[in-house]
DRENBATOR-647500 format. One record per residue (C-alpha): x negated, y, z negated; residue in three letters. Coordinates in pm, 1 decimal, decimal comma. Each point is the difference from the previous one (the first is absolute). Layout:
X Y Z ALA .
...
END
This chain:
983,3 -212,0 1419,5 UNK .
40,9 387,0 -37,3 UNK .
-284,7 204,3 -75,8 UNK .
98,4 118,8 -341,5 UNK .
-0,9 -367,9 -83,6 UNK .
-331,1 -28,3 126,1 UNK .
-161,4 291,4 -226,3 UNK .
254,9 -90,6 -330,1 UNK .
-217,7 -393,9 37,2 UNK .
-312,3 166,6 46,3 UNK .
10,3 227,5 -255,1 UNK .
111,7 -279,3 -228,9 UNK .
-264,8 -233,8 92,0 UNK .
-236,1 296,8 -95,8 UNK .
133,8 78,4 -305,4 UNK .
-8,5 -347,9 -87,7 UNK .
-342,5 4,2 110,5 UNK .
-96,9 274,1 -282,5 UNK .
249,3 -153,8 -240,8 UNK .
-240,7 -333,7 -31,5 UNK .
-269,7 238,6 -167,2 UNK .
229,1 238,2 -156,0 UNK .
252,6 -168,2 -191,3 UNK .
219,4 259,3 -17,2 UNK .
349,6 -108,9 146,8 UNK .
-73,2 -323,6 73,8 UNK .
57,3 65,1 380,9 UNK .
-251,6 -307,0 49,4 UNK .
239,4 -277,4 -161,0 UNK .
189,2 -206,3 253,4 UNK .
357,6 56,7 -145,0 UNK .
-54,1 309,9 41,9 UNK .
-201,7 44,5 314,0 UNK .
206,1 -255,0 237,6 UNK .
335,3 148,3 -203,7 UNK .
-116,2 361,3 154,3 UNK .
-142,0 -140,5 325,3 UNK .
312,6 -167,9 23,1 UNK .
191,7 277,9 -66,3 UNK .
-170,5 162,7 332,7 UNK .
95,0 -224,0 198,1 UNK .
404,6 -24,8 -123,3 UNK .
-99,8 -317,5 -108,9 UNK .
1,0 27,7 -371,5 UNK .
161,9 -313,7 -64,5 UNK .
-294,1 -239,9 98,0 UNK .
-244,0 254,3 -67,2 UNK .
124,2 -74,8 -383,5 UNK .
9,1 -364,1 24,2 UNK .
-372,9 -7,2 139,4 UNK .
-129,7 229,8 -234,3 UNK .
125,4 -180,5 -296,7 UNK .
-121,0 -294,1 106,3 UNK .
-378,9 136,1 79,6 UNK .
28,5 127,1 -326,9 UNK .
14,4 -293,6 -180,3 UNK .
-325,7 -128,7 214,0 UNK .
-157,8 321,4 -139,2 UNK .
71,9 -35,8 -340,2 UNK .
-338,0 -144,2 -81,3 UNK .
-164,2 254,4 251,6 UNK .
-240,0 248,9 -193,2 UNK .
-373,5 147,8 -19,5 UNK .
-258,1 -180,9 -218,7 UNK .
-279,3 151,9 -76,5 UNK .
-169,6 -13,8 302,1 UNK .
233,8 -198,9 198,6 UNK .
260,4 135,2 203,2 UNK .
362,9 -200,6 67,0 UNK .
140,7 -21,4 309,6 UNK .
133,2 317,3 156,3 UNK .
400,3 -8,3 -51,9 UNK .
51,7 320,7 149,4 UNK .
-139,4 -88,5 328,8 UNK .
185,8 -358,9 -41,6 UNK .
296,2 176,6 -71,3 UNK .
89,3 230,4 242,0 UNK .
-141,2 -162,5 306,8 UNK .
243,4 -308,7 -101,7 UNK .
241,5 269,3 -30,2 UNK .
-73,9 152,9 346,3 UNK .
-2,0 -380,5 179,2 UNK .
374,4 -107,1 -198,3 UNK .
212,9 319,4 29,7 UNK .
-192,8 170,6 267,2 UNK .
78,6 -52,4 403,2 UNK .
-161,5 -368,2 -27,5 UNK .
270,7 -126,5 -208,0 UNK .
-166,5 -295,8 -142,3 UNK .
105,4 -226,7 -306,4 UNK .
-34,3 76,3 -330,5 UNK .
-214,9 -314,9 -38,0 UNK .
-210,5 73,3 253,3 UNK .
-77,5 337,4 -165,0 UNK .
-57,2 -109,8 -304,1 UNK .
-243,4 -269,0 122,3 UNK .
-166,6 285,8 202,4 UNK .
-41,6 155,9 -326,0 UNK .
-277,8 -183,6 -106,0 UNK .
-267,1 58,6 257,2 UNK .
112,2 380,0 17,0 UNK .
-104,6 46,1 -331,1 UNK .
-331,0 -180,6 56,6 UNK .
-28,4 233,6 295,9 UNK .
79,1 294,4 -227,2 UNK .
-276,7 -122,1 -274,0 UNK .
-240,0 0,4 260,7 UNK .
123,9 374,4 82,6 UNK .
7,6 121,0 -321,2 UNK .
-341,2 -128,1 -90,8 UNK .
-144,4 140,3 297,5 UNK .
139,6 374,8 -100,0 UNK .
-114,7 -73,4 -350,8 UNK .
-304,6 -73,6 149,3 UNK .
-14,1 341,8 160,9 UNK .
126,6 185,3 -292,4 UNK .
-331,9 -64,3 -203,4 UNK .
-159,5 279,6 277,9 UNK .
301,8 206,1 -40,8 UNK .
-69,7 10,8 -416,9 UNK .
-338,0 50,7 27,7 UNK .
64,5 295,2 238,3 UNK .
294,0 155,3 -254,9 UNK .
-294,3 -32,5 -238,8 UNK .
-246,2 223,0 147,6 UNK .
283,1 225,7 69,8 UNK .
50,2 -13,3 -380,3 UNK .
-336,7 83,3 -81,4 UNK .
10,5 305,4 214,3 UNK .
332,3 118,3 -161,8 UNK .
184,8 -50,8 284,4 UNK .
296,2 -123,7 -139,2 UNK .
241,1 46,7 318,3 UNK .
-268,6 -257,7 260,1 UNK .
-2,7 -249,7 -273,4 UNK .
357,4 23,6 -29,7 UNK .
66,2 0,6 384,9 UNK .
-212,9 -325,5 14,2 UNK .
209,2 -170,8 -262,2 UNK .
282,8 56,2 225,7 UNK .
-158,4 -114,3 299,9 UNK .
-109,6 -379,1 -157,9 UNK .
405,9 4,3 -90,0 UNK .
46,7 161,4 335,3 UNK .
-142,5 -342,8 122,8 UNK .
155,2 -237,7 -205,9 UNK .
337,2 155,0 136,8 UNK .
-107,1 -81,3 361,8 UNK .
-150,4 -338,3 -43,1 UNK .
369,2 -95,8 -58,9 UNK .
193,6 215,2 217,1 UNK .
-268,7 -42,7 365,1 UNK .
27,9 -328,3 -34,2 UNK .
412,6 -5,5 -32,1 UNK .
37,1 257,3 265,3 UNK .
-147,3 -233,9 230,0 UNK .
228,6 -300,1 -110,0 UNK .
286,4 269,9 81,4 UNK .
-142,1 52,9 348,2 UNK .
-97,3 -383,4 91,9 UNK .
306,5 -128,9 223,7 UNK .
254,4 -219,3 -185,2 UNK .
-30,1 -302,2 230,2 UNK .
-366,8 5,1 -68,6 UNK .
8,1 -42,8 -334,2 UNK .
255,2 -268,4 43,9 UNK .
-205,7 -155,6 220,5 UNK .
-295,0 -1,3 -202,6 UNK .
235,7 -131,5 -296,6 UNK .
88,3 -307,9 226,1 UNK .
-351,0 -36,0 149,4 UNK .
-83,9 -120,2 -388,6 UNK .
47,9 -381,5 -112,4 UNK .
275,8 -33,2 -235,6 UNK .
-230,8 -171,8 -289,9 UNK .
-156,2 301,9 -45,1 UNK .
320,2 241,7 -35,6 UNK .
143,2 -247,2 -223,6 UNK .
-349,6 -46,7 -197,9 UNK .
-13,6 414,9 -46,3 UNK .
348,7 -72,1 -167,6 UNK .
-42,9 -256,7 -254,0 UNK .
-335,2 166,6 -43,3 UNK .
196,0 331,5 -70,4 UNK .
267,7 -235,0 -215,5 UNK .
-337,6 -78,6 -231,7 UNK .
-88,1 339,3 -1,8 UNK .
304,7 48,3 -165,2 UNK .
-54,6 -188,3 -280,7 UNK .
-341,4 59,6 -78,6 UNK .
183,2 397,8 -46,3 UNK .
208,5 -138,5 -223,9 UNK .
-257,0 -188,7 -171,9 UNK .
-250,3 303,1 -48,6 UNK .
337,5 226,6 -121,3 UNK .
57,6 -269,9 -252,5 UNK .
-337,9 -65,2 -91,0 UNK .
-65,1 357,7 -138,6 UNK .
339,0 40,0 -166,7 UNK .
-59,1 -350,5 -201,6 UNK .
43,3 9,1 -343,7 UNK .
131,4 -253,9 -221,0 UNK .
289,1 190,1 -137,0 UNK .
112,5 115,4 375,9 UNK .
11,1 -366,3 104,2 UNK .
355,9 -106,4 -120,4 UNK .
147,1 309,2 191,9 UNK .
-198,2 -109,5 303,4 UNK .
174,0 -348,6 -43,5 UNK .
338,4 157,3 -100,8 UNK .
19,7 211,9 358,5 UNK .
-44,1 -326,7 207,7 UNK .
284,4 -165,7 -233,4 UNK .
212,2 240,6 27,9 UNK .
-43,8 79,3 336,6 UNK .
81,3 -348,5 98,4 UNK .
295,7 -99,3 -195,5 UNK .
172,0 374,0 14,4 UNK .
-79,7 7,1 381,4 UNK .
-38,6 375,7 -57,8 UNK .
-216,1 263,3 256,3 UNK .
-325,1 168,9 -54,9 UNK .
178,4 357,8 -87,4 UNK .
187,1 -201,3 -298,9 UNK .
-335,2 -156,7 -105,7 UNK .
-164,5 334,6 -4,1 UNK .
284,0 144,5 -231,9 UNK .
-20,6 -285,2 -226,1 UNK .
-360,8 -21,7 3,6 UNK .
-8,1 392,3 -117,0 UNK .
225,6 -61,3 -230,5 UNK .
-154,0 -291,4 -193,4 UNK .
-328,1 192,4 7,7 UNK .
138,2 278,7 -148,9 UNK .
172,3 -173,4 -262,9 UNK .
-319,9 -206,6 -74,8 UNK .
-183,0 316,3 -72,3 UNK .
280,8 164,4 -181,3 UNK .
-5,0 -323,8 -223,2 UNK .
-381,9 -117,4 -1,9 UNK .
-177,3 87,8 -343,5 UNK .
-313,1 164,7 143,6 UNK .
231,7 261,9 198,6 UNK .
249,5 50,0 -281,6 UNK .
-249,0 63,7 -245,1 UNK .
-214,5 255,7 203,9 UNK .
360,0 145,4 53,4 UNK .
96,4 -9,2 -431,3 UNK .
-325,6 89,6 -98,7 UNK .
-141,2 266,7 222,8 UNK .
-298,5 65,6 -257,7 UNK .
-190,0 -265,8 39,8 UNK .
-180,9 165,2 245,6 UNK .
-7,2 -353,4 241,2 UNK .
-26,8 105,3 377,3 UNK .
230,4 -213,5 246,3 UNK .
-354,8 -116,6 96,7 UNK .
-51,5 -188,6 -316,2 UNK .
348,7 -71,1 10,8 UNK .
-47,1 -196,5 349,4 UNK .
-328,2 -155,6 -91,8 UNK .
195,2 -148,9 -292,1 UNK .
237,4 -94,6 218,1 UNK .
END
C-alpha cells in the first residue's frame, strides 16, 4: 500500500466526513464513497458492487427532527477500506460490517454535534463583536471536525495489520455475521418502503404496478427501466389536464403549487 494511496483514502474519508453535514456532492453516499475508495485502491470493481449495495440499506437513512440516522459515511468507507483495501475480505462480510460502523459513526457524529453547540455559541459572541473572520474560522473548525471523525478513525483501519482484522472477523460466531445480513436485507426494504411511502399517490400507483410487470415478463435491466420510466412520466405530464391547461392557458395565474396540491 503506497503512500499516495494512503493520503487519496484519507482525504476521502474526510471529505466524506464534511459531506454528511454539507450536502454538497454527495461525497457521503456509499456508491459513491466505496466507488472512490475503491478507486484508490485499483479496486474499483468491488468498490462499485459494495457501494450499491450499502446504498440501498441507506435509502431510508435521513435526519428527523431531532433524530439523527445512522452515519453512512463512516459505514461506507471503512467497509470500503476492509473489502478492497490490504485485508481483502468478502463483500458480504463488508456489508455486514456496515451496520455497526454506522452505529459507531452515529455515536461520532453526535458527539461532534455535541461539541459544535460551544463552537456556535462562540461564532456568536464573535458576531456580536463584528468579528466576522473568528466566527467564520469557528464554523470551519466544527466542519474541520466532522471531516476527522471519519477520516482518524479510517486511517487507523488502514494501519491495523490485515491478519488482525481477519482474525478478529473469525474470532466472531457466524449467527451474528449472518444476523447483521438479513438484518441489513430488512433494512433494505424498510428504504424502499419509506421511498414509496412519500411518493404514494393514487394516480402514481398503476405505474408503480406497471414497472414490476414489465420488468418481469420483458426481463429488461434497471438502465431500460429508467428510460422507460422517464419516458412515461413525461408523456403523462405532457398529456395530464392539470399540466396541459397551465401550459394552454398561461393567464390563469395558477402556480405549479396549486397545480400539485390539485394533483
Amino acid at each position: 500500500m503506497s503512500v499516495i494511496t494512503i493520503i487519496l483514502v484519507i482525504l476521502l474519508a474526510f471529505l466524506a466526513g464534511c459531506e454528511s453535514v454539507v450536502d454538497q456532492f454527495q461525497l457521503h453516499q456509499p456508491i459513491v464513497a466505496c466507488t472512490l475508495v475503491g478507486l484508490a485502491f485499483g479496486e474499483p470493481t468491488k468498490g462499485a458492487i459494495l457501494g450499491g449495495t450499502l446504498q440501498l440499506i441507506a435509502l431510508g437513512w435521513m435526519n428527523i427532527g431531532a433524530s439523527v440516522a445512522p452515519d453512512a459515511a463512516f459505514a461506507s468507507v471503512a467497509s470500503a477500506i476492509l473489502v478492497c483495501g490490504p485485508a481483502k475480505l468478502e463483500t458480504s462480510n463488508g456489508i455486514a460490517l456496515a451496520i455497526p460502523f454506522a452505529m459507531a459513526g452515529l455515536v461520532l457524529t453526535i458527539a461532534v454535534r455535541t461539541l459544535a453547540i460551544f463552537i456556535v455559541h462562540l461564532a456568536d459572541r464573535y458576531a456580536d463583536r463584528a468579528n466576522l473572520f473568528a466566527a467564520e474560522a469557528l464554523h470551519f473548525f466544527a466542519l474541520l471536525m466532522q471531516g476527522l471523525r471519519v477520516a482518524i478513525p479510517s486511517a487507523l483501519l488502514l494501519f491495523l495489520p490485515p491478519d488482525q482484522i481477519t482474525a478478529v472477523l473469525n474470532s466472531v460466531p457466524d449467527v451474528i455475521i449472518k444476523g447483521l445480513q438479513i438484518g441489513s436485507g430488512f433494512v433494505v426494504v424498510i428504504g424502499y418502503a419509506m421511498i414509496t411511502n412519500m411518493m404514494a399517490t393514487p394516480r402514481l400507483w398503476p405505474f408503480f404496478y406497471l414497472g414490476f410487470v414489465v420488468a418481469v415478463l420483458a426481463d429488461i435491466n434497471l438502465v431500460a427501466m429508467g428510460v422507460i420510466g422517464v419516458c412515461v412520466a413525461m408523456i403523462y405530464i405532457s398529456l395530464a389536464p392539470e399540466f396541459s391547461k397551465k401550459a394552454v392557458s398561461g393567464a390563469s395565474g395558477d402556480s405549479l403549487d396549486s397545480i400539485l396540491e390539485d394533483y
